[in-house]
N, C-alpha and C positions, 0 to 999 in steps of 0.2 A: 254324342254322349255328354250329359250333363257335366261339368267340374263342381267339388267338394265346396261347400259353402261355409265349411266351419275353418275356424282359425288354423295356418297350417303349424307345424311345430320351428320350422327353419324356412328362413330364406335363401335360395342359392342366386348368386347375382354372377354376371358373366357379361362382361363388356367382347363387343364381335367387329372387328373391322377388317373388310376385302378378307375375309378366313371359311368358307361356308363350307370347303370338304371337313376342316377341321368340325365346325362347329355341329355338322351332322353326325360323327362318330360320337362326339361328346356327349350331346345329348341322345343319341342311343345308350348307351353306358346310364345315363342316369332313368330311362327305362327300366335299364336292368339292377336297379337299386332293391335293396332286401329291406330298405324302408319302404313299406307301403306308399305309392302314391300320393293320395289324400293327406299325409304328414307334411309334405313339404311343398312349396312353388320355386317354379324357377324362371326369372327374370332373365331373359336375352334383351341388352342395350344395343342396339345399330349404332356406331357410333360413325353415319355418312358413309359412303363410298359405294361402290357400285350394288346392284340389289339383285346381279347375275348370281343363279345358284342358289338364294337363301330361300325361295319359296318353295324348293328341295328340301335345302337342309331343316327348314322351321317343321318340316312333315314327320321328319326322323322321331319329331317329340311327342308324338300322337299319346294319348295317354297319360301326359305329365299335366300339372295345374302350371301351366305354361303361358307366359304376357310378355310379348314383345314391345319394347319401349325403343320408337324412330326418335332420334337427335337431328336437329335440322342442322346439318351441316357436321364437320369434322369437328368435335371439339376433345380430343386425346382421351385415355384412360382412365385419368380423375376424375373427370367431368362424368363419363361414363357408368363409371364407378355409383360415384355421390347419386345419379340420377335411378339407377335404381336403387338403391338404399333407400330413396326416397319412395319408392312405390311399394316396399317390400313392406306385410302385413303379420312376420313372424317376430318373435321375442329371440330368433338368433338368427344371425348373418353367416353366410358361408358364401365363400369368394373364390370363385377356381374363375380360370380362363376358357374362351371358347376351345383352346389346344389344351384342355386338360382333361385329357381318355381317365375315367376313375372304376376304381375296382368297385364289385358288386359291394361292396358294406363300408364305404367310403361315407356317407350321410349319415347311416346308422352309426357308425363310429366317434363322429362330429358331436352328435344329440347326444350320445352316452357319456360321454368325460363332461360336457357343458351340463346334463343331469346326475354328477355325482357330486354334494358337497365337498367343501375344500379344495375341488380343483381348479386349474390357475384359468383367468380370465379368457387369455387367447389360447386357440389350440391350432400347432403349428403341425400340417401334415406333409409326410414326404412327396416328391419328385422327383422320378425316375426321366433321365434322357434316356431316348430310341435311337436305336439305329436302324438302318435299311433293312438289316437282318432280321427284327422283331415285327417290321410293318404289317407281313401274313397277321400272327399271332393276333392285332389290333384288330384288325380287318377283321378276323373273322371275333373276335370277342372274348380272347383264350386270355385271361390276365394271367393266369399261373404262367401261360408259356415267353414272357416277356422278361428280359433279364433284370437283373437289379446292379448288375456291376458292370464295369468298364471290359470291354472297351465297346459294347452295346447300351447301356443304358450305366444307370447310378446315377444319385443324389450331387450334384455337381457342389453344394453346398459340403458335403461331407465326401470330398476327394480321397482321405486318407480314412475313411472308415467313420463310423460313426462316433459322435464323441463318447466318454468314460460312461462306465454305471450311471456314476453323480451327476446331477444335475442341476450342478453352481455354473456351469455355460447356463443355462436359460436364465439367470438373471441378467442378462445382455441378451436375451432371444429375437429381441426386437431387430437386430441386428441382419436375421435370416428370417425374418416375419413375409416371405415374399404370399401376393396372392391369387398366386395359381393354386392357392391351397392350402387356407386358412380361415378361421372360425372365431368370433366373438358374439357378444351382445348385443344387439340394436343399440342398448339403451347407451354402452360406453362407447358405440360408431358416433350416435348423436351428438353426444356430450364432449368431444373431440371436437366436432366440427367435421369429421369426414378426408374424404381427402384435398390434399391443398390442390387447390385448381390452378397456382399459379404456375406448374411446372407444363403445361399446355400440351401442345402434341409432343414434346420432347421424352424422347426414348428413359423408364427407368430410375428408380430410387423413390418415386412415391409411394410405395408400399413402407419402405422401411423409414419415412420419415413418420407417412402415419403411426406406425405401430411405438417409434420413438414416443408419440406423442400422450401415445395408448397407455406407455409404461408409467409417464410422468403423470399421469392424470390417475393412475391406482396407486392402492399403499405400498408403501419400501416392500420389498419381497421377493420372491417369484411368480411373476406375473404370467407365465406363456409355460406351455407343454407340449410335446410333442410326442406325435403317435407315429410308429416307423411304418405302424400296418396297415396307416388311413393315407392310404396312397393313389396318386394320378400318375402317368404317363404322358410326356409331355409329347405331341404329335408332329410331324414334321412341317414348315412352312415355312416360306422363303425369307429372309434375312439378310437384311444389309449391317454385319456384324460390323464391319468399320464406324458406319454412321453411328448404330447403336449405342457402342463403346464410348466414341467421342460424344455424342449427349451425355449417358450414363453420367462420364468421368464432371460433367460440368456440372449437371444435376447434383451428384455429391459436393462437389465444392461451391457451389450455391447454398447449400443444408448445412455444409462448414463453418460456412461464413454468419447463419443465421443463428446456428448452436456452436460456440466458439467454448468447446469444452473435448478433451484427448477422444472421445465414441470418436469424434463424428473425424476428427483426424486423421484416423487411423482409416477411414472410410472413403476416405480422397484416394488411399493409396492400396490399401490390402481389406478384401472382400470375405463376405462366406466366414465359416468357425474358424478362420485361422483369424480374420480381425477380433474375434470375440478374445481366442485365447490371447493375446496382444493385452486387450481392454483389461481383461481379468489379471492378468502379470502384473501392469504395469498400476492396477487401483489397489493392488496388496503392497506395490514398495512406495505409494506413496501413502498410503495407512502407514505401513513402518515408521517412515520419517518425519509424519506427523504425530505420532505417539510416540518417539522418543526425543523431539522437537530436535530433530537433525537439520543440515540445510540452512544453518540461519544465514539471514540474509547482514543481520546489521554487523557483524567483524570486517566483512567485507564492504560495506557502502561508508564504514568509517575509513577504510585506510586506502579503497580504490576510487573513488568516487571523484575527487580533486586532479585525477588521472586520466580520466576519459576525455577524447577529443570533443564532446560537447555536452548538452544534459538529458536528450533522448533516451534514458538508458531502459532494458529491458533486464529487472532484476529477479532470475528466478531461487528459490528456496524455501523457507519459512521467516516467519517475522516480520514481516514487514511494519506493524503498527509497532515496533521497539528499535527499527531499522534509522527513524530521526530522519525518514525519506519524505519529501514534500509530496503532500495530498495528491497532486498529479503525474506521482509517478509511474511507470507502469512497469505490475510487477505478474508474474507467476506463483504466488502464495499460496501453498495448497492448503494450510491451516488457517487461513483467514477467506472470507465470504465470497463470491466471485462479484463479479460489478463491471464500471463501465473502464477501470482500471487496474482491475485484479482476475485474469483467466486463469481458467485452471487445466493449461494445454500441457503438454512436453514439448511444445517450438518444432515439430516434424517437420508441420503444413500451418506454417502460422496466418491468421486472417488480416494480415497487416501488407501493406505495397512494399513494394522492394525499396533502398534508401531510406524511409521513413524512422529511421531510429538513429545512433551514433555509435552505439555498443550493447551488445546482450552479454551479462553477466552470469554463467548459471556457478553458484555456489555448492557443491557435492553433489548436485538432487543429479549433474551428470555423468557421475560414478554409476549411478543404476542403470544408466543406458544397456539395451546389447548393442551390440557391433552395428547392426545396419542402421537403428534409431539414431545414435550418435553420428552416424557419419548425415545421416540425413538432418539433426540438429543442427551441425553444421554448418552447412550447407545451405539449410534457410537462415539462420541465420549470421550469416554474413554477405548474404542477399540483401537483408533488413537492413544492415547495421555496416558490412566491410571488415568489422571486427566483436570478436567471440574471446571472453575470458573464462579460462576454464578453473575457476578455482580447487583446490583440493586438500582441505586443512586436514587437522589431524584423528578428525571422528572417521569411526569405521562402524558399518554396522553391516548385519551379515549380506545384505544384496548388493553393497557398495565393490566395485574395484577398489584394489589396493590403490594407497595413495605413497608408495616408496619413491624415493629418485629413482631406480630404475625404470620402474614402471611406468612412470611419467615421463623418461626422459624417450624411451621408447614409443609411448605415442607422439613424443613431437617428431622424431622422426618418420612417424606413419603417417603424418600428417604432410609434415614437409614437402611430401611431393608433389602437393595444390598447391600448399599456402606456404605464406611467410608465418616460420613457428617460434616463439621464444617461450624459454624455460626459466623463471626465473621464484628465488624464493620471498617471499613479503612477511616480516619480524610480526608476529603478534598475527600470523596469519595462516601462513603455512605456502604452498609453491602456489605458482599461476600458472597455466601455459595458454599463452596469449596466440590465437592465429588470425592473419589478417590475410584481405583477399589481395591477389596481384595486381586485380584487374579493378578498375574506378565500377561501384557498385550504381546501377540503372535508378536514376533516382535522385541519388547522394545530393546533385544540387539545387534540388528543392528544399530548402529549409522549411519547416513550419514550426509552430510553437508548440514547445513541449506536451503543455497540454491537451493541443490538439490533437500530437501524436497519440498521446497514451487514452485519446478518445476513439478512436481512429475506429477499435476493432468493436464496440458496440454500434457505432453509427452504419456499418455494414453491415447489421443485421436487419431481414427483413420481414417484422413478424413474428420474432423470436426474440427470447432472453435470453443474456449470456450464463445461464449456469449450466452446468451437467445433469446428467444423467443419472 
């Protein structure tokens, strides 16, 4: 039988490695698409490995405007990725996995929001895990009879239910942009540059740097949507979750280090809508304290500054261009531009070596902490530094912890039980509680020049600018 000659409407791209039971049910499912055939192609990438089974599984597509694209040799998911984008002949992309079983109107669903004015660029579709229990169900093609919740399947991204009505999480979507099952433009995959090839065969996180890149590259907005009812099934295959994991975790802190702005922070350590709602918290209390120019740094750099064991210092808050701090210093200024000296992290997971500083100062901005943020604050920093000044003057605005002696004296007690804690008050200033670490910080005796320090976290990036999101 002849294939369609005319342009299709979507391209489905689907990277395949050592997966051919998978990739046979997959492409059965898109057989059974209620989009007409002739509308769409679908690109299977070999990406190397054994070719036992695929002249099976590539049969299951009988029917589809189907082109299989060999890779000579292993070269990971990106690579994979990029090369069929590159062969793809539709004005939209659609990305599932060879393990992504999709329901009958999965395509058609894709095509209809990307043909409705006004709606957002990327379109994020759900993913259901399977359990052994469901596998019948797949098998024979029953999507109704496959569950959507735990402890059988569900959206693992959306553990506690799916997020609110509103949809202020999709301005951080990029975040769960994963693509087993996801939809844009050729024209904004192009304009990207596609995905980053450098992360190689290494497990995870290139989807969501692309889609990071995806967001910076369209206007301020809501960029991404989501359709709960344009759904895949993610199919079973073998998994070295350890290995995984431990790429994944490096992958993100590679992307940290390259975007040195709180996203990507937060993405070293806490995954899925719960980093989102993190990211969204924490970019409302520093709107607050930059609109009511809370935080300042310079009361503090005037009366502590002659104090610190050396001039390393890491000064977070606002002001810094009234703060009288030399050009090399390195601060956290949310109200001023970000640079090769000025991030605009919270210190969780900072992109700085251990030792490299002499003291971080954060001025109020670490009243907004919760509990776990602050302890993790901390933590790094006095990794950085060996010592942490927690200033706490007398502004209060409503996301701040209280700043009373008891409540301060209370944390140095919480603290006390790692550190060395002082509580002390500074005239023309308000209290400090200084904590310093027991133990000699990994590093400390390498000195470098200030400067260099506070150059430190731009020159670890690889590829990237240091601003936000």
């Amino acid at each position: 039988m002849s294939l369609p000659t005319n342009r299709p409407a979507l391209s489905v791209v689907m990277p395949s490695y050592q997966d051919p039971q998978c990739l046979a049910l997959t492409l059965q499912a898109l057989t059974r698409q209620t989009l007409p055939p002739e509308r769409f192609e679908v690109i299977v990438v070999r990406d190397g490995g054994s070719s036992d089974g695929y002249a099976e599984a590539l049969a299951e597509g009988a029917g589809l405007r189907l082109r299989v694209v060999e890779l000579a040799g292993r070269k990971g998911r990106s690579a994979a990725r990029n090369a069929g984008a590159r062969c793809a002949s539709a004005p939209l992309l659609v990305f599932l996995d060879a393990d992504s079983w999709a329901v009958p109107d999965l395509l058609e669903r894709h095509l209809a929001w990307h043909g409705t004015p006004g709606n957002a660029a990327v379109l994020i579709g759900r993913r259901d895990e399977i359990g052994l229990a469901d596998l019948p169900a797949v098998l024979a093609g029953e999507a109704d009879g496959i569950a959507r919740v735990f402890p059988h399947g569900g959206d693992l991204r959306f553990g506690t239910g799916l997020p609110a009505d509103d949809n202020d999480w999709l301005r951080v979507g990029w975040v769960v942009a994963y693509t087993h099952n996801v939809s844009l433009p050729s024209e904004v995959f192009a304009r990207v540059g596609g995905y980053r090839e450098a992360f190689g065969l290494s497990y995870g996180v290139e989807d969501v740097e692309l889609f990071y890149r995806v967001d910076r590259s369209l206007p301020d907005g809501v960029n991404f949507g989501y359709d709960d009812e344009a759904r895949v099934v993610h199919l079973p295959h073998h998994k070295n979750i350890t290995r995984n994991w431990m790429e994944m975790k490096a992958n993100f802190q590679q992307a940290a280090r390259t975007y040195p702005c709180l996203e990507w922070e937060f993405l070293t350590a806490v995954m899925g809508y719960e980093a989102i709602r993190r990211i969204l918290h924490y970019r409302a209390l520093i709107e607050e304290c930059v609109q009511r120019s809370a935080c300042a740094i310079g009361p503090a750099a005037a009366r502590l500054a002659g104090r610190m064991r050396g001039p390393r210092v890491l000064w977070i808050g606002t002001g810094r261009a009234e703060a009288g701090l030399p050009a090399a210093a390195l601060t956290y200024d949310y109200a001023a531009p970000t640079g090769p000296t000025n991030l605009h992290l919270l210190g969780v997971a900072p992109p700085m070596p251990p030792g490299s500083l002499d003291a971080v100062v954060s001025v109020d901005f670490w009243r907004y902490l919760l509990w776990p943020e602050l302890c993790q604050f901390i933590s790094a920093s006095l990794a950085l530094a060996g010592e942490v000044h927690l200033v706490a003057t007398a502004d209060a605005t409503p996301g701040m912890c209280a700043a009373d002696p008891a409540t301060l004296d209370y944390l140095r007690q919480a603290q006390a039980a790692e550190y060395a804690a002082e509580l002390r008050a500074v005239e023309g200033l308000g209290h400090v509680l200084t904590l310093r670490s027991r133990q000699p910080v990994a590093g400390a005796a390498r000195r470098v020049p200030a400067q260099a320090a506070a150059r430190r976290p731009a020159a670890l990036a690889s590829g990237g600018s240091p601003t936000p999101g």
